[in-house]
LOKE-467039 format. One record per residue (C-alpha): x, y, z; residue in one letter. Coordinates in steps of 0.25 Angstrom, whole numbers, plus 5000, padded with zeros to 4 digits. Each point is the difference from the previous one (the first is absolute). Example, Ala and Ser with C-alpha at 12.3 -4.5 7.8 and 13.67 -1.06 7.14 Angstrom:
<recs>
504949825031A 500650144998S 
</recs>
This chain:
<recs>
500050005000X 500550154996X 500350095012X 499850134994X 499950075014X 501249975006X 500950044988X 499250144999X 500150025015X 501649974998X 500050104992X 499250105005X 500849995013X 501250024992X 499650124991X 499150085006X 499249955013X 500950105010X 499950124993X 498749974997X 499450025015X 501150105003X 499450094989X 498650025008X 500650045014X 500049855005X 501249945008X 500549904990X 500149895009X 499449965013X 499649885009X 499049975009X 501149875008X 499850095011X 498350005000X 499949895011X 500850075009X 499450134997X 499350075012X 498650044991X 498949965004X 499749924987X 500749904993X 499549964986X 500749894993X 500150034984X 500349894990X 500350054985X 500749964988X 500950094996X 501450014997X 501050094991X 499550144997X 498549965003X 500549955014X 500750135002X 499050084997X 499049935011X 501150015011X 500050154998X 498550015000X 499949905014X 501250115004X 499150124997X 498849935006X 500949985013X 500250145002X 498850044997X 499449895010X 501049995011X 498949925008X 500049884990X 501249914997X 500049944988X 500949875000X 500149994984X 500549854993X 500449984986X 499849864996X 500449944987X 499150044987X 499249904992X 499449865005X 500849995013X 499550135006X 498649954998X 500449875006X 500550065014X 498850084999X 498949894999X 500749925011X 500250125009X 498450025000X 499749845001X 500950015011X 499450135008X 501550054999X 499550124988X 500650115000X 499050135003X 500350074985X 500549934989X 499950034983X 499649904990X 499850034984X 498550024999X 499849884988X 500449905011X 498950065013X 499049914993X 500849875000X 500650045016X 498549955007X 499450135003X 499349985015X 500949895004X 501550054995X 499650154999X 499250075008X 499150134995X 500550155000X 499050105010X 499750104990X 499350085010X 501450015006X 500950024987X 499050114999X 500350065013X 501449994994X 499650084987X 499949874991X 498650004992X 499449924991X 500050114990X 501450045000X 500349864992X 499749964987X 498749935001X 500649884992X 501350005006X 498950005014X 499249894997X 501149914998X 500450015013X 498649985005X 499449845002X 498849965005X 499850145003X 501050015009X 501250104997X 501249905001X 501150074995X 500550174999X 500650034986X 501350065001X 500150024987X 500149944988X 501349964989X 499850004985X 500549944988X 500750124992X 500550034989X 501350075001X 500650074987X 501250094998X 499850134997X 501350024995X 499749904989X 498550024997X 500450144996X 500949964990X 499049914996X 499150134998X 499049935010X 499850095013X 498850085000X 500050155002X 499949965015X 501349935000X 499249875000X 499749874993X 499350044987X 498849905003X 499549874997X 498849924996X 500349884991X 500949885000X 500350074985X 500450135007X 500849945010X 500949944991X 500150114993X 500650075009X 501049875005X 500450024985X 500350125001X 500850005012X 500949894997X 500450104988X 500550095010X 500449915011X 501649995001X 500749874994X 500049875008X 498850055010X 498549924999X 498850104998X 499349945009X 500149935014X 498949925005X 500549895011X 499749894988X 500249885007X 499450055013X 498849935005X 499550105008X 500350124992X 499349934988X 498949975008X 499950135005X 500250074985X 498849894995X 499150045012X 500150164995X 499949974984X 498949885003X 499150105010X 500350104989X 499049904990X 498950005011X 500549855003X 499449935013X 500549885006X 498749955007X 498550025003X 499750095013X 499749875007X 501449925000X 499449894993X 500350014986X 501250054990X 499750104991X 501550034996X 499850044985X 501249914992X 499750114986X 500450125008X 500949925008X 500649954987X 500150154994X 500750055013X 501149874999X 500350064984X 500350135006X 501049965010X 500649914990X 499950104988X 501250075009X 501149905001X 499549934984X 500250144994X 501350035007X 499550115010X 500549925013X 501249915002X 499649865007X 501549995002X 499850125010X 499349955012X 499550065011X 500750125007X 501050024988X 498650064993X 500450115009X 501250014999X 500050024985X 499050115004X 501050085007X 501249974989X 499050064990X 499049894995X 498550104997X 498949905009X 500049915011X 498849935006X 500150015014X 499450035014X 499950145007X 501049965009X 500950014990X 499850165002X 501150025008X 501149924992X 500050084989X 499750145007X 501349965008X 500749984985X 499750134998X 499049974985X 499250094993X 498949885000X 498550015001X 499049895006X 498749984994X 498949875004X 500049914990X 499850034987X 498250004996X 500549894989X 498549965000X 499250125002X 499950005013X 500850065011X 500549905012X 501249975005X 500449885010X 499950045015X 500249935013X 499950075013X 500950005014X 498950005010X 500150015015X 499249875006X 499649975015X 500749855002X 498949915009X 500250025013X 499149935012X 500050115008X 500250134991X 499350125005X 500450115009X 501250105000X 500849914992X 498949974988X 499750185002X 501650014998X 499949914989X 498950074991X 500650145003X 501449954994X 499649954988X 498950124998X 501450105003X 500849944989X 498849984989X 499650155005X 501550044996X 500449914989X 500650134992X 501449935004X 499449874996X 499850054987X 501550054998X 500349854998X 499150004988X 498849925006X 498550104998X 499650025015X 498649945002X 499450125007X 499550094989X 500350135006X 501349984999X 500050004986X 499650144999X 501050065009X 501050104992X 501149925007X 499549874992X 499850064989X 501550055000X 500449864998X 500349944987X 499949914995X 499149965011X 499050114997X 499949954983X 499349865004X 499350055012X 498749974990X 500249875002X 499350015013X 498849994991X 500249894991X 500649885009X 500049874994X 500149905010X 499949845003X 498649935003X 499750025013X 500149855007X 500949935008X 500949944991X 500550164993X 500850115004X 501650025001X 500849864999X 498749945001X 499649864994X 499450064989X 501250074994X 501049885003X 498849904991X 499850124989X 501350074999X 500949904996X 498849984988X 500150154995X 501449985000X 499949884993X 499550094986X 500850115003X 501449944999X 499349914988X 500149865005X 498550004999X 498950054990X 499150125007X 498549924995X 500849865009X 500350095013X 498850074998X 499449885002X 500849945012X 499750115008X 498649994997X 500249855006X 501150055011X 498850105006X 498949905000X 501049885007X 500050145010X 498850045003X 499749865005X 501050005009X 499950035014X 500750095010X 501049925008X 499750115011X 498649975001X 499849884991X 498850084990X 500050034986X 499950144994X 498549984999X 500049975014X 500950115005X 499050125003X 500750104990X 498650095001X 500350145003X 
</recs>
């Protein structure tokens, strides 16, 4: 299995993480080693995912929440990303050992047993706290919501961009009179201006990086160009696939299109897609995350979604949100502190969003100091067209469903088999899934209360 997010977290951390958090008046570093020790009144025990510049970033946010609540201490742990981090958490709410606070990508709250493993957000309290309902996209919202039960609170959510070079787009006579990407709106168009890219593009580069042979990131491209078609993947009820294998089939020629016609080098995999970006190569495919990387490398380079290839605009999202692990006894001081923690940061995500992630609280994005940022502020839009995973227990970041499907998409990007076959294998791989059941609660999609 790929593992995109430690090699962007590597590089984060090394490019651009520090100066990053320094930038928005945040100490750099921080610890909360000492919190068990400390002498405030509440202790509130916080479990997240981040490491590199994203994990820099949140140290300095717990830092700034520190001094600005000197009766809380925050005693913040970073676990390894991906599968394992999910493990530890599953078996510390099994256990009664769950920490107060913790963060989950918000594909993967449905598959974690809402009620037994999770327990429900106070939204009477968050409000006390300044977080409403109505300072979140209403999608983005609902996704977190199951059962009618609010089980997660959206930090924010990263994108799928398209990241282009200024420099070289120019020359190519294809920047706008804003400075920007002239648009697009076919397959035709879009290679159009790949064609006329590689014209421009120096000797020896690709014109184009887009993690080729990444299971995840092809997933997540097909997710975006496939939800761009109107594509489903099953009935409201769970019980039955209605994945579309024609537009499935028409997404799959896209992708290939781009390695068959010479656009994108299969030979270059993974981060050396970047790395051809910063020596000079025009696109790369590649998360928001990536923002700091190349604003450390100093690029005249602009980040649009995905290109509306198919008409209609979206772009692949997941979300970082904060999550209540099961506790048998939560409530009092320490569940208060832990609602007003998570409500501090979302509330203040402006220095989130310096990591290139779009902060979920709307009101963010309509601060002058956000709309200072760029890229950040070009494919804030994206806000508006998310294209995510179903919503059952088996989806979400490093979830089942990208380790069945990916490997598939790759299958007809790199060529080894025909888009119509893989089209038809992931028709098969989602109906063997939806009859599956949960390991954490032993029910099937359809049994799984997804109703929000």
């Amino acid at each position: 299995m790929g593992r995109p997010g430690l090699n962007r977290r590597q590089l984060l951390g090394g490019l651009g993480g520090l100066s990053v958090a320094g930038g928005f008046g945040f100490a750099a570093l921080g610890t909360g080693a000492d919190a068990l020790a400390s002498s405030a009144n509440t202790r509130v025990r916080y479990w997240n995912l981040f490491s590199g510049g994203d994990g820099s970033n949140m140290i300095a946010m717990l830092d700034a929440f520190r001094r600005a609540s000197p009766d809380i201490a925050v005693k913040d742990s970073t676990l390894q990303w991906g599968s394992p981090f999910y493990t530890k958490l599953a078996m510390a709410a099994a256990g009664n050992r769950a920490p107060d606070l913790g963060v989950m990508h918000l594909g993967r709250v449905t598959g974690f047993s809402p009620g037994r493993f999770l327990d429900p957000w106070d939204v009477g309290l968050l409000a006390e706290y300044g977080v409403r309902e109505e300072d979140f996209n209403p999608a983005l919202w609902k996704r977190a919501v199951i059962d009618g039960k609010l089980y997660a609170l959206p930090l924010d959510i990263h994108v799928q961009l398209c990241f282009y070079r200024k420099d070289v787009l120019k020359k190519a006579g294809l920047l706008g009179d804003d400075g920007r990407i002239v648009p697009v709106t076919s397959p035709d168009e879009w290679f159009d201006v790949l064609k006329e890219t590689k014209r421009a593009t120096k000797k020896g580069l690709q014109t184009i990086g887009m993690w080729s042979s990444d299971q995840n990131f092809q997933w997540w491209f097909f997710v975006a160009f496939y939800t761009q078609l109107g594509g489903t993947w099953f009935n409201g009820e769970n019980t039955e696939v209605t994945f579309d294998t024609d537009k499935a089939t028409q997404v799959l020629e896209f992708l290939r299109r781009h390695i068959a016609d010479g656009y994108a080098n299969p030979g270059f995999a993974g981060a050396a897609g970047a790395e051809q970006f910063v020596n000079g190569a025009p696109f790369v495919w590649e998360g928001n995350w990536s923002v700091p990387v190349y604003s450390g490398a100093k690029l005249d380079y602009g980040a649009t979604p995905l290109p509306p290839v198919f008409g209609r605009q979206a772009t692949h999202a997941e979300s970082h949100a904060f999550v209540l692990p099961h506790q048998s006894d939560r409530g009092g001081a320490t569940n208060e502190a832990a609602h007003r923690l998570a409500a501090y940061v979302v509330t203040h995500a402006r220095q989130w969003a310096a990591g290139g992630h779009i902060p979920a609280y709307t009101p963010t994005l309509s601060t002058t100091a956000y709309k200072d940022l760029n890229p950040q502020s070009e494919y804030a839009s994206a806000m508006d067209h998310q294209a995510t995973e179903p919503k059952v227990w088996f989806a979400g970041s490093t979830g089942i469903l990208a380790q069945r499907v990916g490997p598939i998409v790759v299958s007809s990007t790199m060529g080894s088999s025909k888009p119509e076959t893989a089209a038809r294998r992931m028709k098969s791989a989602l109906t063997q899934l939806l009859a599956m059941k949960n390991p954490m609660d032993g029910r099937t999609a359809a049994q799984g209360g997804a109703a929000a």
